[in-house]
N, C-alpha and C positions, 0 to 999 in steps of 0.2 A: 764891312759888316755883312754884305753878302756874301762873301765866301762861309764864314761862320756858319749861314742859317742853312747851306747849302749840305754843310759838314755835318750839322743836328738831324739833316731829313735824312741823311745818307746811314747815319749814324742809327737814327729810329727804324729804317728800315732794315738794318742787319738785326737789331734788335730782337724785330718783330718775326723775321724768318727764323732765327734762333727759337725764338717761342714754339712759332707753329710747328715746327722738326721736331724739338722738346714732346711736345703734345701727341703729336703721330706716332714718336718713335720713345716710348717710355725709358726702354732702359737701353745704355750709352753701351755698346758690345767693350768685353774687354780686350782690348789689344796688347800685345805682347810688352813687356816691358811696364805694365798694371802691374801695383804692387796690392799682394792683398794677405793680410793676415788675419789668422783666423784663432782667437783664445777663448778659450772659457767666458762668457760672459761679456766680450768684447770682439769687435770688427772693427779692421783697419784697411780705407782703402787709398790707395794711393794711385791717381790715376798719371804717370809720368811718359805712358806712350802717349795714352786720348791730347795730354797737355801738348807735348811738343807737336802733333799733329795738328793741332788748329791751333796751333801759334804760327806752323807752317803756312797753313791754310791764309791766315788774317791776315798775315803778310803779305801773301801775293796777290790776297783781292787790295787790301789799299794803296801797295806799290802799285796796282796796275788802275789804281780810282784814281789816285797824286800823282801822277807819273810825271804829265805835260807841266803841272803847278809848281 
């Protein structure tokens, strides 16, 4: 049950770093491979670099949180 609670604070403090960046940093730069389309009365965006970048990202902070576990 402790690991669990350990995993919640670990958990609420990515959270909360996300927030405060969010907050600092309004708008998310586009990175290559951003798909964005632009029509008449419609905006389409498709963020498919930003994604795969912080799926890169989340990965190597929690591989390297879980590593020894």
């Amino acid at each position: 049950m402790r690991q669990l609670g350990v995993f919640f604070i670990i958990f609420s403090a990515i959270f909360l770093i996300l927030g405060v960046l969010l907050i600092i940093l309004p708008s998310i730069p586009r990175l290559p491979g951003d798909i964005l389309i632009k029509k008449k009365g419609l905006v389409i965006f498709i963020p498919l670099g930003t994604s795969i970048l912080l799926s890169l990202l989340l990965t190597l902070i929690l591989n390297l949180l879980f590593r020894g576990k």
